[in-house]
N, C-alpha and C positions, 0 to 999 in steps of 0.2 A: 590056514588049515592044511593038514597034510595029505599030500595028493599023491602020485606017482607021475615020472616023465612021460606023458602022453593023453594021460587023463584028459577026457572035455570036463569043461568047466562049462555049466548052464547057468542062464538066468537066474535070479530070485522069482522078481516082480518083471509083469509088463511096464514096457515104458519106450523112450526112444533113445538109441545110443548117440551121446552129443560130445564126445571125445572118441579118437584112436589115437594112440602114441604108440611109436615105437621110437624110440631113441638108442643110440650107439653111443657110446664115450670109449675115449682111448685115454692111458694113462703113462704117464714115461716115468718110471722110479729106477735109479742104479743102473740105466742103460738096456732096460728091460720095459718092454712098448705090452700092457693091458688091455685089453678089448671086452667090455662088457655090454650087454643089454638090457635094457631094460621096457616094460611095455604094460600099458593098459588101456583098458576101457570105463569108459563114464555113461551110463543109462538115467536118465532122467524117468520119475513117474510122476504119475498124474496129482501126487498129492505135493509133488515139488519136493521132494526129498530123492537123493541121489545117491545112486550104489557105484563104485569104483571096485573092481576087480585089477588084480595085480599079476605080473608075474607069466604072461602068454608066450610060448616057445614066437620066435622070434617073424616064423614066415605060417607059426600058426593059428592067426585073426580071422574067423569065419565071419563074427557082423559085419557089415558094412556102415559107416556113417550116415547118421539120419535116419537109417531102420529103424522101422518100430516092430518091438521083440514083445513077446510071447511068455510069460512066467514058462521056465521047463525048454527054452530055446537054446542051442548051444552058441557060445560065443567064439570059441578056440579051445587049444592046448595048454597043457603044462608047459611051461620049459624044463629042463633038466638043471635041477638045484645044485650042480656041483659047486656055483662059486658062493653058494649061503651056506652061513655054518649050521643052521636049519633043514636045511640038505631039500629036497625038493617039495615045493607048497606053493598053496594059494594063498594071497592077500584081498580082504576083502570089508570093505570099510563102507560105512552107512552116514550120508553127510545132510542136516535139517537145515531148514533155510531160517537163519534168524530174523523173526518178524516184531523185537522187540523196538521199538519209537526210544529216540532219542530225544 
């Protein structure tokens, strides 16, 4: 979704947030050292279906781990999209739990 650098990003659904990531990667190409981040969050609800949001300015993660959030709660910031060629956005992905028997 297309956001601006700053933007909160809120909740969908209640539930409890059961991931934070932030990760850093560095890259060495041609004698030239990369530095990117990357970062999200994972909220579980109640009906066991899980919302992953994408894409939070690096030192801007307002949940805390194990919090349980409020549909309409803010989670963080944007980061600033200069290194996607989609230029600054959200990511936001809805994951069901497969209850099919083998």
């Amino acid at each position: 979704m297309k956001a601006d650098t700053g933007d909160t990003i809120f909740t969908s659904r209640r539930g409890r947030v059961i991931d934070i990531d932030v990760q850093e990667s560095s890259t060495f190409t041609s004698g030239v050292a990369y530095t990117s981040f990357r970062t999200h969050i994972t909220i579980e609800h109640e009906d066991c279906t899980r919302a992953r949001y994408e894409l939070f300015d690096k030192n801007g993660i307002i949940a805390k781990l194990g919090q349980r959030i409020e549909a309409g709660e803010p989670l963080g910031l944007v980061s600033d999209g200069k290194a996607y060629v989609n230029g600054t956005h959200l990511r936001y992905s809805v994951y069901y739990p497969n209850l099919t028997k083998e």
